[in-house]
C-alpha positions in Angstrom: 30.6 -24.4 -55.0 30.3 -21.5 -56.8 28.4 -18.3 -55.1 25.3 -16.6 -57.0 26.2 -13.2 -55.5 23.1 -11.8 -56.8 21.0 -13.8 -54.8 23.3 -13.4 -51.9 22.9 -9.7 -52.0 19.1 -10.1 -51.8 19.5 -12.6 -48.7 21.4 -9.6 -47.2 19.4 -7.1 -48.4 16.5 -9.4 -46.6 18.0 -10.0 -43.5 18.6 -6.6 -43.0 14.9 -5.9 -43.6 13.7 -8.7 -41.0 16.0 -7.4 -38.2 14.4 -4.2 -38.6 10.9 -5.3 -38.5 12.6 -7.1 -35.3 13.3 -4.5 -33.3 10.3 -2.3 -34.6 8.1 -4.6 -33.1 9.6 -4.2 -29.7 6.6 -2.5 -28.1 7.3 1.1 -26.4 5.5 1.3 -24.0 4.7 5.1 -21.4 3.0 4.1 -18.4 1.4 6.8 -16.0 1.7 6.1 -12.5 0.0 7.6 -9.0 1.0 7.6 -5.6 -1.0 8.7 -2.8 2.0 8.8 -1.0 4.5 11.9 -0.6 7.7 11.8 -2.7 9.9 11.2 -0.1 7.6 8.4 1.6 9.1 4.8 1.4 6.4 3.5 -1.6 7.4 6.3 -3.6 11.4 5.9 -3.3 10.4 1.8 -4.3 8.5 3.4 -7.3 11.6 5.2 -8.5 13.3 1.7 -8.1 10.8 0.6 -10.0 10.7 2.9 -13.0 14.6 2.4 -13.4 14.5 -1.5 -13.0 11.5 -1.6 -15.4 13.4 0.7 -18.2 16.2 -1.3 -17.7 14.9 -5.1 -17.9 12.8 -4.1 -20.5 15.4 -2.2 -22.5 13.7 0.6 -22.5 10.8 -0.3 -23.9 8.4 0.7 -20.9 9.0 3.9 -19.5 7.1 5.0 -16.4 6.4 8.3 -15.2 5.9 9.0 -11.8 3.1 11.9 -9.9 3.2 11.0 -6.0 1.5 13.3 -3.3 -1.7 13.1 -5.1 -0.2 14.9 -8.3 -3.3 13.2 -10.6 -6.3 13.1 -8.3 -6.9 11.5 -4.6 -6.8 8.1 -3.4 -10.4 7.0 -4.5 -10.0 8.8 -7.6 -6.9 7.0 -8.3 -8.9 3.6 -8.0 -11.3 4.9 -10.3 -8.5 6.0 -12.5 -6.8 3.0 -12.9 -10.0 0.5 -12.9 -10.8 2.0 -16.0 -7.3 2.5 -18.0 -6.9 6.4 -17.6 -3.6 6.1 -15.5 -1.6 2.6 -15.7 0.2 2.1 -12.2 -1.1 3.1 -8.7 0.4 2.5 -5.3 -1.3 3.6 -1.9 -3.2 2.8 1.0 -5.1 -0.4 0.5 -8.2 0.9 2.2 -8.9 3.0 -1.0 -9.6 -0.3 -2.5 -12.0 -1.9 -0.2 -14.9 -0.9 -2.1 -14.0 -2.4 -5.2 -13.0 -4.9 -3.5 -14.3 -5.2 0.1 -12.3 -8.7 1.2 -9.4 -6.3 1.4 -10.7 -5.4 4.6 -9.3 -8.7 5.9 -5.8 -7.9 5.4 -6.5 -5.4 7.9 -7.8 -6.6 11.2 -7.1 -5.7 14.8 -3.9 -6.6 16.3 -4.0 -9.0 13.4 0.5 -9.1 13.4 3.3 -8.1 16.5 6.0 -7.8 13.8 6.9 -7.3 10.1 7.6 -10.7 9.8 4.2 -11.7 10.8 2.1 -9.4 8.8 4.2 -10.3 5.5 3.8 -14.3 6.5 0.2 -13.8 6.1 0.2 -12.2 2.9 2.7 -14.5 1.2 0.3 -17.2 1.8 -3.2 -19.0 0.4 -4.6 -15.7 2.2 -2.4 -13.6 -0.1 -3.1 -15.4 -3.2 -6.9 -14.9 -2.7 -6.6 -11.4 -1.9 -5.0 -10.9 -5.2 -6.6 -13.0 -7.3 -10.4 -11.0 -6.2 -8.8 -7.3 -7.2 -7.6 -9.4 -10.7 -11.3 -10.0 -11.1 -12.0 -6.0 -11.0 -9.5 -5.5 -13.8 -6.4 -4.4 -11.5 -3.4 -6.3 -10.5 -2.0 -6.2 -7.2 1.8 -6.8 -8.0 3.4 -6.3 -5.2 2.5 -5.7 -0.7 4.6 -2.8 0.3 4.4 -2.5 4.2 3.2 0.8 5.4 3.8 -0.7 8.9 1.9 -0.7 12.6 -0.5 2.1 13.2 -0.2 4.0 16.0 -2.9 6.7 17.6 -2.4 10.4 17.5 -4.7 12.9 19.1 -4.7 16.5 21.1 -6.7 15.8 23.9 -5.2 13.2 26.2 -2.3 10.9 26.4 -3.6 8.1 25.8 -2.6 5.0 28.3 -5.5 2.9 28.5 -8.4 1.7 26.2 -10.6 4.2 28.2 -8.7 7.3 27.4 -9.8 6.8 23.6 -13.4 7.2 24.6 -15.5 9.8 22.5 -12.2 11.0 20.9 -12.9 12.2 17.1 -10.3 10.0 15.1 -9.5 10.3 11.6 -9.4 7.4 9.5 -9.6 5.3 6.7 -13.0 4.8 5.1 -12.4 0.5 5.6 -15.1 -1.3 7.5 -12.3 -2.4 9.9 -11.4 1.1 10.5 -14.6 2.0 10.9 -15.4 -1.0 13.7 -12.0 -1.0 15.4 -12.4 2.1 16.5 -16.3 2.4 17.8 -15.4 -1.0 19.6 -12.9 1.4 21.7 -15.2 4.3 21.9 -13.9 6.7 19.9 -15.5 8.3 16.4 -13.9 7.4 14.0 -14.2 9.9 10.7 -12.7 9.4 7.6 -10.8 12.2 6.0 -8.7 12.1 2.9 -4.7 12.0 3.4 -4.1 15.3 1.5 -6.9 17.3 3.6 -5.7 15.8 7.3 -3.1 18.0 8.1 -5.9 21.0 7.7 -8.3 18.9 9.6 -6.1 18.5 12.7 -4.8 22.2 12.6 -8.4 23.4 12.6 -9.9 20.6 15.0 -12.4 19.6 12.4 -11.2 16.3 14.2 -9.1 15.5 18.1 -6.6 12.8 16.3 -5.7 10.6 13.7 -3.7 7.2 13.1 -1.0 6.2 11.0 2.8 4.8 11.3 5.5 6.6 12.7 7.2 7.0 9.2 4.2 8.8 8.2 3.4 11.0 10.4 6.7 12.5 11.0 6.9 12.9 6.8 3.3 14.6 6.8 4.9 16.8 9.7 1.4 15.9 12.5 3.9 16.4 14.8 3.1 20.2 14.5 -0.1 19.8 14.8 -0.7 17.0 17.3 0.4 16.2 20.5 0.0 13.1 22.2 0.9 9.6 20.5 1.0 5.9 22.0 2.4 3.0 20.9 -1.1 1.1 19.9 -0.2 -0.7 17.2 -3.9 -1.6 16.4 -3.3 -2.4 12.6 -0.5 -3.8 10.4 -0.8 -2.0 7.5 0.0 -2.3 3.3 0.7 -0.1 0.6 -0.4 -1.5 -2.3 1.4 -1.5 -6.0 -1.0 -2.1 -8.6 -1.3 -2.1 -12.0 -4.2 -1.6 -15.1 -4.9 -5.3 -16.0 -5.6 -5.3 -19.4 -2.4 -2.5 -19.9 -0.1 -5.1 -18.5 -2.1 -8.4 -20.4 -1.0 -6.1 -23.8 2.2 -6.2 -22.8 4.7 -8.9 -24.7 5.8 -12.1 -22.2 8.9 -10.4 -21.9 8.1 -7.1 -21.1 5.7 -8.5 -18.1 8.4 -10.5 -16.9 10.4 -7.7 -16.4 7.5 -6.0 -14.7 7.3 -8.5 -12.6 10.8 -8.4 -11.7 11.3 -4.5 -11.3 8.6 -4.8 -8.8 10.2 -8.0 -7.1 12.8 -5.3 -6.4 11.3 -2.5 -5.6 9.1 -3.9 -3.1 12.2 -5.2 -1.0 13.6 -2.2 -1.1 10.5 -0.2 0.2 9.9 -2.9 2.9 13.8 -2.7 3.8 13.0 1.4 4.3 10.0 1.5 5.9 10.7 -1.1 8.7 14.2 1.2 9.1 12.5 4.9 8.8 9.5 3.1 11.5 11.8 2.6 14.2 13.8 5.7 13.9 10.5 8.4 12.8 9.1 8.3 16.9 12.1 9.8 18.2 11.8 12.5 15.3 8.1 12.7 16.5 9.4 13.3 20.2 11.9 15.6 18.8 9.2 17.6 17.1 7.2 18.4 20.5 4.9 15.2 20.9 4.7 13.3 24.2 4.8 9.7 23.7 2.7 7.5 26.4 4.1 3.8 26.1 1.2 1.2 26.6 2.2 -1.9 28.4 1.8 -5.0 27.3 -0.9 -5.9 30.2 -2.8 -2.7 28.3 -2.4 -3.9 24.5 -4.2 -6.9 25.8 -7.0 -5.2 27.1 -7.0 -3.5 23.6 -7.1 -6.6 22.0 -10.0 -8.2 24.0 -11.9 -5.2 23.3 -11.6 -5.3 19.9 -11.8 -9.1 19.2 -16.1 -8.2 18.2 -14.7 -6.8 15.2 -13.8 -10.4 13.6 -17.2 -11.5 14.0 -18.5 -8.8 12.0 -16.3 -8.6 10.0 -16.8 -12.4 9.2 -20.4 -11.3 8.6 -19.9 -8.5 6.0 -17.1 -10.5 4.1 -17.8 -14.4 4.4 -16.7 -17.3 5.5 -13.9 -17.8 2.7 -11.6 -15.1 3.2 -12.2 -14.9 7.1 -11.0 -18.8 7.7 -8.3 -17.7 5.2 -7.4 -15.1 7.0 -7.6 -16.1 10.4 -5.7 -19.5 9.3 -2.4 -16.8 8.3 -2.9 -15.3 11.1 -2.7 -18.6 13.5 -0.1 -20.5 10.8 2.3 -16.7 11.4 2.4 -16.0 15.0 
């Protein structure tokens, strides 16, 4: 055979020239993402998982950089920001959402899970799916159900040992509907405050309490500012990761797959931390001057009862659909 090294040198010249238009067409990719959460909270040590998994599955073709604590704007300004492309990546409290998306507020419902185990049973079902495919229709993804944990009430008037002693107390919450009903059904006012301006608002008394896991309270420091705290357990909360959906739809198969994967990881780690930091954060809360007032279990009944209202209304604002959804995780986890 003999070799026409001129046209060999222009198959190598050639090949040369296609592996380069190979690897230029590997998209780079600089994602923005906000967190509602502090630095040091659980969702944002996940989202440093994240960013390093994410560079490193894609080959560095998606870099992510990372403003917790509010950095870029508050909570509902981060759902705005993201609906609409002007940040990439979000994670934080799910209630922020339940406008855009009000059959959120199902995921959230009175005395709804006992245990982790529970709560993330009912998400990882037909309830789950629905949830997520209802934010995909608002143009966000919902990648990944970071536990914030079991919610527990704060205040700085009474221990609090029965459902009575939360009568007329001024609670800070969440703007959700469930929030919002949970908490009349009980007696108290509830009165939704922004995250970044509670601390403030329980220094000054604007309002008597708040709620929120241990894990959270003890990082936010209300333990210098509050001074009773029981055990109610009244929610089973998430932290949401999310994501711009036409930003990750522009991405190559590839590059979503290893999304996908990044956030596969740094959702177990963040659920791995927060069920740790949850049982250790009370005795830090103790430590830092509160008085904790176990309920009994006879008493978290009684809490229950009083709050079971709040599923028929809830039923009525959202529907049918995602209620028997819900309440079928709920019955198919206990």
């Amino acid at each position: 055979m003999i070799w026409n090294f001129k046209n060999l040198g222009a198959f190598a010249v050639g090949g040369v020239m296609i592996l380069a238009v190979t690897e230029a067409s590997a998209q780079q990719v600089r994602w923005r993402a906000s967190g509602s959460f502090t630095a040091s909270h659980s969702a944002s040590i996940a989202m440093e998982t994240f960013k390093s998994e994410v560079a490193r599955l894609s080959k560095n073709t998606i870099q992510v950089d990372l403003f917790p604590g509010n950095t870029l704007g508050g909570g509902f300004e981060q759902v705005d920001q993201l609906r609409t492309g002007q940040i990439q990546m979000a994670w934080g409290g799910m209630s922020f959402y339940d406008k855009l998306v009000p059959e959120l507020g199902a995921a959230t419902l009175p005395f709804a899970a006992t245990s982790a185990n529970q709560a993330i049973c009912q998400v990882e079902g037909d309830f789950g799916r629905y949830i997520e495919d209802k934010v995909s229709e608002k143009g966000i993804l919902l990648l990944g159900w970071g536990q914030i944990g079991a919610r527990h009430v704060t205040n700085n008037k009474r221990p609090i040992k029965k459902v009575e002693d939360l009568q007329g107390l001024k609670i800070r919450t969440p703007s959700g509907d469930a929030w919002n009903l949970t908490f009349r059904a009980v007696g108290a006012n509830p009165t939704p405050i922004d995250i970044g301006e509670l601390y403030p608002a329980l220094q000054q008394g604007v309002v008597d309490g708040q709620e929120n896991p241990y894990d959270n309270m003890l990082v936010r420091k209300f333990f210098q500012v509050q001074k009773y705290v029981s055990n109610t357990a009244h929610f089973y909360d998430w932290a949401g990761f999310l994501v711009n959906k036409a930003a990750f739809e522009a991405l190559k198969p590839d590059q979503q797959k290893a999304v996908r994967d990044a956030m596969f990881s740094a959702v177990a780690i963040q659920r791995a931390i927060s069920e740790r930091e949850n049982k250790t954060a009370l005795q830090g809360l103790i430590k830092g001057g509160m008085q904790y007032d176990p309920l009994s279990p006879e008493e978290i009944s009684k809490f229950r009862e009083a709050t079971r209202p709040v599923y028929a209304e809830m039923r009525r604002r959202l529907g049918d659909e995602v209620m028997n959804l819900a309440e079928a995780a709920i019955k198919t986890c206990q």
